[in-house]
N, CA, C and O atoms as a DFTB+ gen file, in Angstrom:
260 C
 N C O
     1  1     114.754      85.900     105.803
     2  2     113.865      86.993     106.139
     3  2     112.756      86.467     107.034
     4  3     112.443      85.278     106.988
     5  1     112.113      87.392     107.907
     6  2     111.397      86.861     108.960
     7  2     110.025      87.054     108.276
     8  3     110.008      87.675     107.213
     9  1     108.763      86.529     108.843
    10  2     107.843      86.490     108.184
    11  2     107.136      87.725     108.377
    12  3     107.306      88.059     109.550
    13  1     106.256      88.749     107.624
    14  2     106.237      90.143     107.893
    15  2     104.704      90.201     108.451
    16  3     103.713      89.605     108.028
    17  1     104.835      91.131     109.559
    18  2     103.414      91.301     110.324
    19  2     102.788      92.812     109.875
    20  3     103.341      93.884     109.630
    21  1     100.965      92.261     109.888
    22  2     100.563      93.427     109.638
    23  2      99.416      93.375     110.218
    24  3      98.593      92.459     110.209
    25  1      99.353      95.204     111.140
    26  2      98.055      95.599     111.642
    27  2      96.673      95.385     110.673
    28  3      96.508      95.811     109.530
    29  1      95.935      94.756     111.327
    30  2      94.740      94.900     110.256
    31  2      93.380      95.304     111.574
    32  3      92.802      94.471     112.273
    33  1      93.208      96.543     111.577
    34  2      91.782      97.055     112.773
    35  2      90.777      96.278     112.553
    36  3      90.047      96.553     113.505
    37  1      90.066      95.233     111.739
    38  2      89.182      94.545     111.514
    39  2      89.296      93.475     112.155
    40  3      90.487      93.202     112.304
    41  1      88.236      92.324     112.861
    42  2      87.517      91.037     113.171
    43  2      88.751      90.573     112.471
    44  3      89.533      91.399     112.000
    45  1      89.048      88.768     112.346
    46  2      90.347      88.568     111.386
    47  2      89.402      86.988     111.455
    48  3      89.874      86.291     112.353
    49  1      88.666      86.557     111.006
    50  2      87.836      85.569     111.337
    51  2      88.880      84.224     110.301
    52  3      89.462      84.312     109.220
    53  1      88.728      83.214     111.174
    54  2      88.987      81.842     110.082
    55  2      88.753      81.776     108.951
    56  3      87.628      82.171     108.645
    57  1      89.601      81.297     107.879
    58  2      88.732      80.916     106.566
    59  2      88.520      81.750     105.687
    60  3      88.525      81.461     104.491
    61  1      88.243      83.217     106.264
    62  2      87.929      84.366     105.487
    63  2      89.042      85.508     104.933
    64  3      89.948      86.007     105.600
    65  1      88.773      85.730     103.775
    66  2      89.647      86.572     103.385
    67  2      89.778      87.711     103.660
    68  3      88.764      88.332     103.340
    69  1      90.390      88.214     104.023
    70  2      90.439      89.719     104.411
    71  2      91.464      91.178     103.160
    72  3      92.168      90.829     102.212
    73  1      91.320      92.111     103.412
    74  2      91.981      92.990     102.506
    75  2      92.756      93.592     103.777
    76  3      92.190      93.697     104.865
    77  1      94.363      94.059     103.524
    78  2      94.968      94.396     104.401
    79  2      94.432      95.970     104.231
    80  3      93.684      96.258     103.297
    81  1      94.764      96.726     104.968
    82  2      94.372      98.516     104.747
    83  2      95.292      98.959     103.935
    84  3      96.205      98.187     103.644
    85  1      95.275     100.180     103.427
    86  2      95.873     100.891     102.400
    87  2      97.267     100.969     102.664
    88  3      98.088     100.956     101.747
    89  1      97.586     101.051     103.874
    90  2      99.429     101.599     104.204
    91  2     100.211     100.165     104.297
    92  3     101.316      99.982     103.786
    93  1      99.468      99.161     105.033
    94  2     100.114      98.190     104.640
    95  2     100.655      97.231     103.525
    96  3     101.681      96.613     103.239
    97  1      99.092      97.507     102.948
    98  2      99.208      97.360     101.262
    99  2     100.698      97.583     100.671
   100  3     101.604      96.791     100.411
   101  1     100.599      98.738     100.585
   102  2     101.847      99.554      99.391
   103  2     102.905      99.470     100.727
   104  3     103.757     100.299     100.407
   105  1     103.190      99.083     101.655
   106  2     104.414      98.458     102.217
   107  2     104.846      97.518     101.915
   108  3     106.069      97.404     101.836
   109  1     103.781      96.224     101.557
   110  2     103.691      94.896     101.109
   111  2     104.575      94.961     100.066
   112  3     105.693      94.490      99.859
   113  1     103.773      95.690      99.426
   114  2     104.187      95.625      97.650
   115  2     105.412      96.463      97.287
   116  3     106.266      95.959      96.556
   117  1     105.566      97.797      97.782
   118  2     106.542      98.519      97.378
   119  2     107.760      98.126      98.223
   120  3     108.748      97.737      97.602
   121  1     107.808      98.170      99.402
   122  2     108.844      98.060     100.185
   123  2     109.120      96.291     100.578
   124  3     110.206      95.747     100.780
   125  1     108.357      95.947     100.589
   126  2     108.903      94.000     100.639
   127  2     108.585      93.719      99.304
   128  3     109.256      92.696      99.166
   129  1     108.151      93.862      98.446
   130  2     108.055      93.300      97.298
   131  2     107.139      91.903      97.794
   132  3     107.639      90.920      97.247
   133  1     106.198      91.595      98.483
   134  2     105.634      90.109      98.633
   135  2     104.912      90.057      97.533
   136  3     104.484      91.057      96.957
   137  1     104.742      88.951      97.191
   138  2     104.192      87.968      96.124
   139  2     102.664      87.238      96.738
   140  3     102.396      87.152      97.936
   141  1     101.917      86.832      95.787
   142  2     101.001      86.054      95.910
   143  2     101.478      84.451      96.295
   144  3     102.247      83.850      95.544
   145  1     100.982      83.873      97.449
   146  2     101.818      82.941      98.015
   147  2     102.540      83.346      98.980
   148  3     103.033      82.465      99.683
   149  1     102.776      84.509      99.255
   150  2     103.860      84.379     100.388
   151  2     103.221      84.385     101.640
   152  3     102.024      84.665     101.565
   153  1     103.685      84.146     102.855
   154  2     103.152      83.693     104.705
   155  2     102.933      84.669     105.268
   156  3     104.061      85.132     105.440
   157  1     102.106      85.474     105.781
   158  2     102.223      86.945     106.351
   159  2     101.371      86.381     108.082
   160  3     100.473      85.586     108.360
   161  1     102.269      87.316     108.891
   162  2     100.981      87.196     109.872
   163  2     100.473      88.315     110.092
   164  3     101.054      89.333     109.715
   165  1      99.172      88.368     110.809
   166  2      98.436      89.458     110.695
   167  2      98.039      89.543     111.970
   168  3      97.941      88.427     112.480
   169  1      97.583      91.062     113.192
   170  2      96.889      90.930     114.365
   171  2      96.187      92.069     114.344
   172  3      96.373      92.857     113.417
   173  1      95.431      92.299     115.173
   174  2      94.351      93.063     115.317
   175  2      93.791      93.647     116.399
   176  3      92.678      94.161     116.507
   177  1      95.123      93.455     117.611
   178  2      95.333      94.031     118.856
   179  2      94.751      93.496     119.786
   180  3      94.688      94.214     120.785
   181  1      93.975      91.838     119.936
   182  2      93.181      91.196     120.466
   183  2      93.976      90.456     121.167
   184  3      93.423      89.892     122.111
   185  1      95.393      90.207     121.000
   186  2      96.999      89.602     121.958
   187  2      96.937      88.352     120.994
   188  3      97.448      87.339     121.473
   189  1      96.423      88.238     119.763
   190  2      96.750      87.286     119.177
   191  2      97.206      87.383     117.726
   192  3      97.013      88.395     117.052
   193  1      97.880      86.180     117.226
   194  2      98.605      86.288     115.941
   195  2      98.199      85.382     114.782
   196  3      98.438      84.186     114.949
   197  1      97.535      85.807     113.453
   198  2      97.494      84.798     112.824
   199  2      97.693      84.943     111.558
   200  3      97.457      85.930     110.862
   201  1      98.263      83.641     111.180
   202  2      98.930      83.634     109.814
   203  2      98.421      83.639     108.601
   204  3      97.457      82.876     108.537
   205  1      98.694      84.255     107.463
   206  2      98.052      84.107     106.727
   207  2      98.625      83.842     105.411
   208  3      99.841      83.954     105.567
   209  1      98.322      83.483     103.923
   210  2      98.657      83.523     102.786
   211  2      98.266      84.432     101.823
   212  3      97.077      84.530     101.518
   213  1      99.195      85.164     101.265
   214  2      98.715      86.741     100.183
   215  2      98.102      85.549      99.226
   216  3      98.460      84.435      98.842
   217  1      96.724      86.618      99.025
   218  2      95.905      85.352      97.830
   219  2      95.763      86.563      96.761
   220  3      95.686      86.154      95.602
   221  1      95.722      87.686      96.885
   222  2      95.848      88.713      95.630
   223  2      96.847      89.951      95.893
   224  3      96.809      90.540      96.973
   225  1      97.764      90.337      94.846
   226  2      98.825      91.300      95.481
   227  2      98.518      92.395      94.448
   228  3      98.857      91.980      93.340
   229  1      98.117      93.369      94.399
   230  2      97.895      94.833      93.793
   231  2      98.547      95.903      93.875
   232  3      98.653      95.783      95.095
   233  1      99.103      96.884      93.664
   234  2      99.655      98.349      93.860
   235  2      99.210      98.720      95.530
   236  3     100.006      98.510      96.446
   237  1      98.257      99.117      95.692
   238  2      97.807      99.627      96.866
   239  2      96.553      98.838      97.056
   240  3      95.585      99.580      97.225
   241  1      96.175      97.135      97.091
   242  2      95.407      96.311      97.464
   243  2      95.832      94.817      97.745
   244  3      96.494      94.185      96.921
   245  1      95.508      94.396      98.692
   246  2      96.379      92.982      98.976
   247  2      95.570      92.203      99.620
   248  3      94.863      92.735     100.476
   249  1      95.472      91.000      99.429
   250  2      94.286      90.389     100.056
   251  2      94.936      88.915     101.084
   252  3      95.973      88.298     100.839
   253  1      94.261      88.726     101.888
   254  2      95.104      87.280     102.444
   255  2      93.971      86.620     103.081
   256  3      93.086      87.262     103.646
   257  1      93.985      85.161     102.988
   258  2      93.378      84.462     103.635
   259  2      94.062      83.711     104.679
   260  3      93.430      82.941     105.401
């Protein structure tokens, strides 16, 4: 499986954790089933890509650093 990308409209700064938005969330979780630990990349329409690690996985909340 390829590693799964997600829009996030927010700054995506180093180091910092971010919360993915609500639709991606419950895509995460319901439809990929990702886990805490798993590689996600994330962009923010700036032409760049960056990777991240799910550090909390919730129903409709997901967090990655």
């Amino acid at each position: 499986m390829s590693t799964p990308r997600f829009y996030c409209p927010n700054p995506l700064p180093a180091g910092h954790t971010i919360q993915l938005p609500e639709n991606a969330a419950v895509h995460a979780t319901r439809a990929l089933r990702l886990q805490v630990g798993d590689q996600v990349i994330l962009f923010n329409g700036d032409g760049y890509d960056y990777t991240g690690i799910l550090t909390s996985v919730r129903k409709q909340e997901v967090s990655a650093a």
